[in-house]
LUMDOKOL-862454 format. One record per residue (C-alpha): residue number from 1; residue in one letter; x, y, z. Coordinates in pm, 1 decimal, decimal comma, m for minus. Each point is the difference from the previous one (the first is absolute). Layout:
N
(r NUM A (X Y Z))
...
% end
This chain:
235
(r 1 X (1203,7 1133,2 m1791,0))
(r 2 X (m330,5 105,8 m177,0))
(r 3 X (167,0 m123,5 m315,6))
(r 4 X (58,3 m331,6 168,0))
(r 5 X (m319,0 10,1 143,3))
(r 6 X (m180,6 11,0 m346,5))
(r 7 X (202,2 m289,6 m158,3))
(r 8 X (m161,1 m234,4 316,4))
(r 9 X (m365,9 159,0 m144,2))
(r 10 X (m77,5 96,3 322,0))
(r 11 X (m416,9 m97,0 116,9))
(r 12 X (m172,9 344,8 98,9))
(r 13 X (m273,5 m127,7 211,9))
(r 14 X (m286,2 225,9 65,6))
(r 15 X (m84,8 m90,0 403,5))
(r 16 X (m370,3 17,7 119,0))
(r 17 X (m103,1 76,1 m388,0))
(r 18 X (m222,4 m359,7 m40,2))
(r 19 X (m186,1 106,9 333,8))
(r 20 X (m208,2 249,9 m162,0))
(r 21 X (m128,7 m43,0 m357,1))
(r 22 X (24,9 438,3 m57,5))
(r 23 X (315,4 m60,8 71,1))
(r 24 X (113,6 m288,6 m250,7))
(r 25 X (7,2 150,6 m306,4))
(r 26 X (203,8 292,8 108,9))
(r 27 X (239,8 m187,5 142,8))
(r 28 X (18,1 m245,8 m354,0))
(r 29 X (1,2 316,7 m172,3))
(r 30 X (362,8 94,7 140,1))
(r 31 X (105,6 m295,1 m121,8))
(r 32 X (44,9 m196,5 280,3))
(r 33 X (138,5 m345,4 m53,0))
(r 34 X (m206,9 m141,7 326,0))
(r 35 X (m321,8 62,4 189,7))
(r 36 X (m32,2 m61,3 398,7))
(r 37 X (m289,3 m63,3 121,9))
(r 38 X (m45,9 m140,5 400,9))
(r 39 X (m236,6 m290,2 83,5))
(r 40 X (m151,6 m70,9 323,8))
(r 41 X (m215,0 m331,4 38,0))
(r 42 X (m298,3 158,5 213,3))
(r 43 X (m355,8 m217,1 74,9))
(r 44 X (50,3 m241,4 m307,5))
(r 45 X (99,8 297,8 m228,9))
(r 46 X (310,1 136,8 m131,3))
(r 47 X (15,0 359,4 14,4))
(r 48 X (256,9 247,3 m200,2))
(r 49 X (55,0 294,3 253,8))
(r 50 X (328,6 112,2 173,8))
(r 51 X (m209,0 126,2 276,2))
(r 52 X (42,7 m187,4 372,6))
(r 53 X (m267,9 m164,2 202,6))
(r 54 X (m63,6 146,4 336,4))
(r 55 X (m229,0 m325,1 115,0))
(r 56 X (m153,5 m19,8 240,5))
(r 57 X (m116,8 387,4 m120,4))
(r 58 X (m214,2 38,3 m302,6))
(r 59 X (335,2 247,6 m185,5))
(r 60 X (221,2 m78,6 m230,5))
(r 61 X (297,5 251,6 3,0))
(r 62 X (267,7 108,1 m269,8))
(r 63 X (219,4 297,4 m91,4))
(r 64 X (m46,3 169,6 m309,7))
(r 65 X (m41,2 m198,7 m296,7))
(r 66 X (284,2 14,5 m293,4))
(r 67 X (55,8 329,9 m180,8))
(r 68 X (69,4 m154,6 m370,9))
(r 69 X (m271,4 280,5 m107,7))
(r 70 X (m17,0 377,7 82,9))
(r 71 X (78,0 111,8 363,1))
(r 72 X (m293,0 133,1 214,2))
(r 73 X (m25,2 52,7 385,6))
(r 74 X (m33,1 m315,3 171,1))
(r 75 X (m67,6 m68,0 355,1))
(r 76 X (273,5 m232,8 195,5))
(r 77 X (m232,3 m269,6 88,2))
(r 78 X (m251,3 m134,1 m195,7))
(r 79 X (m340,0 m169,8 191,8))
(r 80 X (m233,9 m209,4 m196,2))
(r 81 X (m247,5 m233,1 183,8))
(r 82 X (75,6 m334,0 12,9))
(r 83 X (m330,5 m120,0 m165,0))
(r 84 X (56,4 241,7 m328,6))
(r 85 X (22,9 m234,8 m316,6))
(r 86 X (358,4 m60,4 m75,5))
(r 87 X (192,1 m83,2 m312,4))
(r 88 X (m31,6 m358,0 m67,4))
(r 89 X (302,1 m218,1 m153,5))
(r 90 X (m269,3 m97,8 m306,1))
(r 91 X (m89,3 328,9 m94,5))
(r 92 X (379,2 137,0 m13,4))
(r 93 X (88,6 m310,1 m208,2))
(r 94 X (m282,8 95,6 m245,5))
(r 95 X (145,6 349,1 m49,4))
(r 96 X (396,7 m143,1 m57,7))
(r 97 X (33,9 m150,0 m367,0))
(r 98 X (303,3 m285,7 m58,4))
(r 99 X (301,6 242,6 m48,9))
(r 100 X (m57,7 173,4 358,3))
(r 101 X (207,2 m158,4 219,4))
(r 102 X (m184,3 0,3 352,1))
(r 103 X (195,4 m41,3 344,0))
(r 104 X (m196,5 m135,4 285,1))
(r 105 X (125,3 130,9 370,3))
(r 106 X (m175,9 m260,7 190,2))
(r 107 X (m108,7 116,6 339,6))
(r 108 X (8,9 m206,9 375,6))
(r 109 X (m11,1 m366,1 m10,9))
(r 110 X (m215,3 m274,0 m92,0))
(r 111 X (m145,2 m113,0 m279,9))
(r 112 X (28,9 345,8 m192,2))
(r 113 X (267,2 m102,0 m275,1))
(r 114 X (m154,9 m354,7 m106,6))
(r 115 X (m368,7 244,2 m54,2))
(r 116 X (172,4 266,6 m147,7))
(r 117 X (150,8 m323,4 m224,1))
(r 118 X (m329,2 m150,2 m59,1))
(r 119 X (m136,0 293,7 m99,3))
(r 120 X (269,4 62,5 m238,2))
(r 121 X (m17,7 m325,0 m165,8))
(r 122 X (m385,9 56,7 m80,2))
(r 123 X (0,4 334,0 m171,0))
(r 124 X (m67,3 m28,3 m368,5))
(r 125 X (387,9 97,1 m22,7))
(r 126 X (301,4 27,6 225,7))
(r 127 X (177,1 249,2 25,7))
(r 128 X (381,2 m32,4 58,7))
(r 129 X (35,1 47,1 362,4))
(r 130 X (239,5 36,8 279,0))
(r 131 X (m118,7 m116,8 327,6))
(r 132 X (180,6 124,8 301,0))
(r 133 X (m87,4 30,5 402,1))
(r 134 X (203,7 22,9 328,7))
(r 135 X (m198,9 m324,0 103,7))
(r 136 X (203,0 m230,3 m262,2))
(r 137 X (m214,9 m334,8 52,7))
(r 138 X (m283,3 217,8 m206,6))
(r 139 X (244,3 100,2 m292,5))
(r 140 X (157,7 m323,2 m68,8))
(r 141 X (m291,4 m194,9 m203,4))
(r 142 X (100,2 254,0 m281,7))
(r 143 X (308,9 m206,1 m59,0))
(r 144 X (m302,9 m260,7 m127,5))
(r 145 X (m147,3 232,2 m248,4))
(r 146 X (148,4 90,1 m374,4))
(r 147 X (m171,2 359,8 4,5))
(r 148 X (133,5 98,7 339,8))
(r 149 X (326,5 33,7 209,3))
(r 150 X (51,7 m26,3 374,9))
(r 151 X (202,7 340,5 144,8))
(r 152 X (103,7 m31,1 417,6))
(r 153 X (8,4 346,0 176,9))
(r 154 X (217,9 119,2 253,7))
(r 155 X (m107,8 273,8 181,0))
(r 156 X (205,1 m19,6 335,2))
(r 157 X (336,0 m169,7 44,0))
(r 158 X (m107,9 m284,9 165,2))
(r 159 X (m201,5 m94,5 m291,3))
(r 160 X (310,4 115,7 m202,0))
(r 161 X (239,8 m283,9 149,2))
(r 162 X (m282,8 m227,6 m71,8))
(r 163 X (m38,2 72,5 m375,1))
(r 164 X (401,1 11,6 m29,4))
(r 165 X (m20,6 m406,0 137,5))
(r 166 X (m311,3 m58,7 m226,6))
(r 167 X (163,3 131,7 m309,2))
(r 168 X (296,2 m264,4 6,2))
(r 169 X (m216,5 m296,7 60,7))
(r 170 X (m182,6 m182,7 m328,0))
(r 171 X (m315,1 169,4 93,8))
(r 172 X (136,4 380,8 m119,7))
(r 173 X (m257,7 218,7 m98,6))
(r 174 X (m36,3 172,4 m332,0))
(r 175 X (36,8 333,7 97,3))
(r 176 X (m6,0 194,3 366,9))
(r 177 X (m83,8 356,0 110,5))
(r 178 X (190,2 204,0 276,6))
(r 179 X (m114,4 239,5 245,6))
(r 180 X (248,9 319,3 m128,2))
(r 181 X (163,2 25,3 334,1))
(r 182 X (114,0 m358,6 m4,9))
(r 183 X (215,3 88,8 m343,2))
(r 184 X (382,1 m54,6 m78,2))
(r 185 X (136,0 m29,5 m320,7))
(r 186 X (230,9 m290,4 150,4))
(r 187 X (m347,9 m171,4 92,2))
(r 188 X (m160,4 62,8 m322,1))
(r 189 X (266,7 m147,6 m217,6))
(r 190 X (26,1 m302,8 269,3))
(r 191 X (m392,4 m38,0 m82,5))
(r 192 X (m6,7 79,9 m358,8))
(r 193 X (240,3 m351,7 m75,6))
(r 194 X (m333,9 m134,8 151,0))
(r 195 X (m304,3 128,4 m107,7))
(r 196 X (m82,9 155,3 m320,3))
(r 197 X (m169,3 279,3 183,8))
(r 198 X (74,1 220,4 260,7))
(r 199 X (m234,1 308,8 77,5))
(r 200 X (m55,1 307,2 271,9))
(r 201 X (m228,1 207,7 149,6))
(r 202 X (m64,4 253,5 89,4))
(r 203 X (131,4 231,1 m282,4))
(r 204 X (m134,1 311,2 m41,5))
(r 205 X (260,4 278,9 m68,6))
(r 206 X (236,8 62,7 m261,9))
(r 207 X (263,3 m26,0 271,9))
(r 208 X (m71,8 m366,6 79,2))
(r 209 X (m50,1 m112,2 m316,6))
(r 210 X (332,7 99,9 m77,7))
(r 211 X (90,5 m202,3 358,7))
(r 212 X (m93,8 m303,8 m73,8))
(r 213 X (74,8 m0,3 m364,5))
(r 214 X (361,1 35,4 132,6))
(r 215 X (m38,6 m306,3 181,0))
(r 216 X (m115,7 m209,0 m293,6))
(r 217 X (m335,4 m84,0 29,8))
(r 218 X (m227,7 m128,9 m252,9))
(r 219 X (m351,5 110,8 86,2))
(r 220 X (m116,7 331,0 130,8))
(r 221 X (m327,4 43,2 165,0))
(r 222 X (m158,6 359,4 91,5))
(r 223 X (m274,8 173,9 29,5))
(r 224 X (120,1 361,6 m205,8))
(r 225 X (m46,9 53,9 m338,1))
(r 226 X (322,8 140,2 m40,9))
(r 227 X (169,3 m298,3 121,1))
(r 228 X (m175,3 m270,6 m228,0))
(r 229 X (48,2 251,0 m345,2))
(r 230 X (360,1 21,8 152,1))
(r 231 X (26,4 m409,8 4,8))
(r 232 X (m147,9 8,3 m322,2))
(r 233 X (207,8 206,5 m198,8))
(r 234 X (266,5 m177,7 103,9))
(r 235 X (m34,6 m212,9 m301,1))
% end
């Protein structure tokens, strides 16, 4: 199966890595083929952070952030007040050069995909992008754009049954990403006739990487080190 596996040039997708500029080039230093960064649409700004809103309270909250670099001690949750500068969408474009490929998790609903879009289309240079979200009425304006590609993601299995209609109709997406536990190879082969992607998370073991390999996927997405230089050497 890893043999297999390499032929289909499996994407090693370093999660969280675009969320903190330390982080980027360690993570592009593996090797990685894509970076993940999440946006949130917050008072007229986008902000890069994986971190969650507590509103009404002035927190923002977030486990540990990705260990692509040494390990140290970390604490299990990770405060930060709510009016501490974030990561803006323009300044991580200005760090990613034309042969990065970027993927955009696009968090809640609203208007968050057509800004993260916009914002896109007026950097001095696009990167190529995949643009993915659980709230698919943000992600789908990709389809419009020649730099970027719309993913759907399933992270329960009522939103499962939904992307298995959507995926038949005219309107298929390019690629989608799969909660792990949702996962059978029967279901990734169905999708793969589909969609030229299909990606997981969370994968950070040795163990499940081997999983999910096994079940034909096309795009891994973790966290570890390990796992992405696994992915990577693949080829």
């Amino acid at each position: 199966m890893r043999q297999e596996a390499a032929l289909l040039r499996v994407l090693a997708i370093a999660h969280r890595a675009g969320n903190d500029l330390p982080s980027l080039p360690r993570a592009l230093a593996l090797g990685v083929d894509v970076v993940e960064a999440d946006v949130h649409a917050l008072a007229g700004r986008l902000e890069v952070r994986h971190s969650k809103s507590l509103h009404p309270l002035p927190w923002l909250w977030d486990r540990p952030s990705p260990r692509t670099g040494p390990r140290v001690a970390q604490p299990r949750i990770v405060w930060t007040p709510a009016a501490q500068p974030q990561l803006s969408l323009r300044q991580l474009l200005a760090e990613l050069d034309s042969s990065t490929t970027l993927m955009l998790d696009l968090k809640g609903a609203g208007a968050v995909g057509r800004r993260a879009l916009q914002e896109l289309a007026r950097a001095p240079r696009q990167p190529p992008t995949l643009v993915c979200g659980r709230w698919w009425p943000s992600v789908e304006p990709a389809a419009g754009q020649p730099w970027a590609r719309p993913v759907l993601t399933a992270r329960n299995r009522a939103e499962l049954a939904r992307l298995r209609r959507r995926v038949r109709t005219s309107r298929r997406p390019y690629g989608v990403s799969l909660h792990r536990s949702l996962l059978t190879a029967p279901l990734v082969a169905e999708l793969r006739e589909r969609v030229e992607l299909v990606m997981t998370w969370p994968v950070n073991s040795r163990a499940t990487l081997d999983e999910v390999l096994s079940r034909g996927v096309t795009g891994v997405i973790s966290d570890e080190a390990e796992v992405l230089r696994a992915v990577v050497g693949l080829r």
